[in-house]
N, C-alpha and C positions, 0 to 999 in steps of 0.2 A: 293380070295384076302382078307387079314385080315384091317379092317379099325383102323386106330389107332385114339383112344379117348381121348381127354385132361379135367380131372375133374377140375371146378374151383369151389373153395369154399371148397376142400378138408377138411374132417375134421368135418363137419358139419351133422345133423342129416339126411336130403338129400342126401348128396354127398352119404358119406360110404356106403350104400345100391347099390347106383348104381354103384361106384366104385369093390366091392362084384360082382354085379352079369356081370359086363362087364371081369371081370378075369376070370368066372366060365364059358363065351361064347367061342363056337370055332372059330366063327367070326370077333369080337373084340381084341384089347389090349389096354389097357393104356398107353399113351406114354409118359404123364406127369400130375402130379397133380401142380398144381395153389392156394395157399393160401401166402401170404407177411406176413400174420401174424403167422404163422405154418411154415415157410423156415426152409430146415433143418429135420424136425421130419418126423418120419417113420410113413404113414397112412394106414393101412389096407395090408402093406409090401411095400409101395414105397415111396420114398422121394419126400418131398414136397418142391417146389421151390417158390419163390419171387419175379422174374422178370422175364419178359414173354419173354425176347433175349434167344435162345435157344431153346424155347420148337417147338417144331413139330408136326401136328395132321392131322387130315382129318377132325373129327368133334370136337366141344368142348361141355361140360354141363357147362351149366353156371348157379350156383346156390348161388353165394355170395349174399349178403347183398345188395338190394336194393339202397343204397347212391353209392354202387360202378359200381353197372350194369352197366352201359352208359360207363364210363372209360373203363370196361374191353370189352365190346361188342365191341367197335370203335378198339381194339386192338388186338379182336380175326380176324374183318374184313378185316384191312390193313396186317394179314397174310394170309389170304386168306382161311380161316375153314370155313365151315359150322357149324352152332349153333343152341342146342337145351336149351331154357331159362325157368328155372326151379324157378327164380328168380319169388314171388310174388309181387303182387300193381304193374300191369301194365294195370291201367284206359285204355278207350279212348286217353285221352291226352297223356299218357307216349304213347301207342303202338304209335299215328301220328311222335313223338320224337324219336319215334323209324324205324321209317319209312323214315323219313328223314336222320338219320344217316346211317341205311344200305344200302339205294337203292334199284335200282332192277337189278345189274349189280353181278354178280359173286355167289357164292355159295347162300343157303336160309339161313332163320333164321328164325325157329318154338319155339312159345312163348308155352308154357305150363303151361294153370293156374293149373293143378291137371294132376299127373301122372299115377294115380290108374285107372284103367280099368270103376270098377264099379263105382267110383266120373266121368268119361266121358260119361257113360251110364245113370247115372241121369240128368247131366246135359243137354242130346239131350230128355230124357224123359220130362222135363221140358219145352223145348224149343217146342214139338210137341203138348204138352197138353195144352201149356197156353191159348188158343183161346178158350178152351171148359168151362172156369172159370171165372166167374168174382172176384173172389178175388186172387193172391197169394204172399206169405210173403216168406222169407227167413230167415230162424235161422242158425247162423253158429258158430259152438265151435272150439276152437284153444286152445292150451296151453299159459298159460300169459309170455311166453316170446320173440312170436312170433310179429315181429317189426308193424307190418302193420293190417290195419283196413278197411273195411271188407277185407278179404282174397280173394287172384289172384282166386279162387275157383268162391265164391260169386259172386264177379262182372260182372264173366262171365258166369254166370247162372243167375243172374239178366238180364246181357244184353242180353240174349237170349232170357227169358221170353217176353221182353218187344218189341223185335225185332217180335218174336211170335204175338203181339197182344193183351198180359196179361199184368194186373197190378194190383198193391194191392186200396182194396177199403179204401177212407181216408177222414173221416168224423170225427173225433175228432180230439178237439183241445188239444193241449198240455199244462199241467201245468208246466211240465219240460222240459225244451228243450232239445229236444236230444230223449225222452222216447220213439218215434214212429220209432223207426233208423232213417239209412242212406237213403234218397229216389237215386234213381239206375233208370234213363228212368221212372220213374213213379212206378217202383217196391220196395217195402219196405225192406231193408236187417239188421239184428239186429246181433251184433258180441257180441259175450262171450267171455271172455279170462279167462282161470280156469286152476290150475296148475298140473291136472288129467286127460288131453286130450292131445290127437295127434290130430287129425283132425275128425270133425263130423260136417256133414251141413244135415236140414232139409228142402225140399223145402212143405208149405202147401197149398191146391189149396180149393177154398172153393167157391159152388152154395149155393143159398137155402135150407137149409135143408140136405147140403151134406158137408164131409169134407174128403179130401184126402192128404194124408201125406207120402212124396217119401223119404228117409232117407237113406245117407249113412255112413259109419262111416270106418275109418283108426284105426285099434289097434295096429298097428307096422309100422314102416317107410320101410318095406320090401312093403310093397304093392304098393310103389311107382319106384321098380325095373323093372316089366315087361314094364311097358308104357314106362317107361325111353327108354328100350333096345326097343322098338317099334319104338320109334321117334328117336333114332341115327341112325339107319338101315334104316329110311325111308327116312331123313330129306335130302338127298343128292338127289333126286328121285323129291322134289319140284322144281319151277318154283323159280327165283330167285325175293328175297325181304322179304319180313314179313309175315310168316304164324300164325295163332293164332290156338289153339287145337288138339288133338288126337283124335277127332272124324272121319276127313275125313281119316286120316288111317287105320281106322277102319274097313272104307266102303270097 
């Protein structure tokens, strides 16, 4: 049985990759792309539409623009898809807002702060190791035109260190506000925005006398295709409500 895919956000440096490799599947199809601001134009060979009367799916990706998430998620729901949210900056407080608007009635909705295999594998490396350190920080690079600070990545490798046990040590004071990051649960996270990056986070874990440095880095937005096709396939398979990560898939 072929599950038909609804891309939202078509068009964007996200979608196309995964749009690509849901054609290239023999399990998938595309049943419609979702961008209002692209209606009309041919993306990656299918037209892209502007109102959501008409489209039909099983699953949708939802990877628009943060300001519009919440509109289009309430719209994937009352049709009744199951969603995988590709969309970054979902804090704590966004996923509870999120949680509230899906429920726990009818298809899941799996929140994905990073698609890339090896960015889910750091980030549970993170999560198991943090107990063994008493210091760890988070450096994360993005291209400067990425809307959001720190990245759906970060936060959730922050909140996992910290759920862990770890946390960054913070004994100086600041002449500049701001110069020691974001504090994340008690864990320090510092965002770069540089216009020579795709995605690159370092997580640093640091004893006495010791320092250890888990890094991974995206050089193409292809790397964010496998995880994608992992979580459409899988997302129908969860329990209904809000899932956060591609880790338990994994498992």
């Amino acid at each position: 049985m072929t599950t038909r895919v609804v891309i939202s956000g078509a068009g964007g440096n996200l979608a196309n990759p995964i749009i690509r490799a849901v054609d290239a599947s023999t399990d998938l199809e595309v049943s419609s792309l979702y961008n209002p601001n692209r209606a009309g134009e041919e993306i990656e060979g299918h037209i892209a539409v502007g109102a959501f009367d008409g489209i039909e799916g099983d699953v949708v990706v939802e990877t628009a623009h943060p300001d519009h998430v919440f509109e289009n998620l309430h719209a994937w729901k009352s049709m009744g898809m199951a969603a995988v949210v590709g969309t970054s900056g979902f804090t704590e407080a966004r996923l509870e807002q999120l949680g509230a608007l899906w429920g726990t009635n009818g298809p899941a909705c799996l929140v994905v702060p990073n698609f890339s295999v090896g960015a889910v594998l750091m980030m549970e490396f993170a999560r198991t190791a943090a107990r063994y350190f008493e210091a760890i920080e988070v450096v994360e690079r993005h291209h400067s035109t990425k809307p959001d600070a720190p990245s759906g990545t970060a936060l959730a490798t922050a909140t996992g260190i910290s759920a862990g046990g770890g946390a960054s040590a913070d004994q100086s004071s600041e002449l500049v506000p701001g110069s020691r990051g974001g504090d994340v649960g008690g864990v320090r996270v510092h965002s770069l925005r540089l216009p020579g990056l795709i995605s690159q986070q370092e997580v640093v874990f640091s004893n006495p006398g010791e320092l250890l440095s888990v890094e991974h880095m995206s050089t193409s937005y292809e790397s964010f295709a496998s995880g994608a096709l992992l979580a459409i396939r899988r997302v129908g398979s969860l329990d209904p409500g809000v899932h956060v990560g591609l880790a338990s898939l994994l498992e």
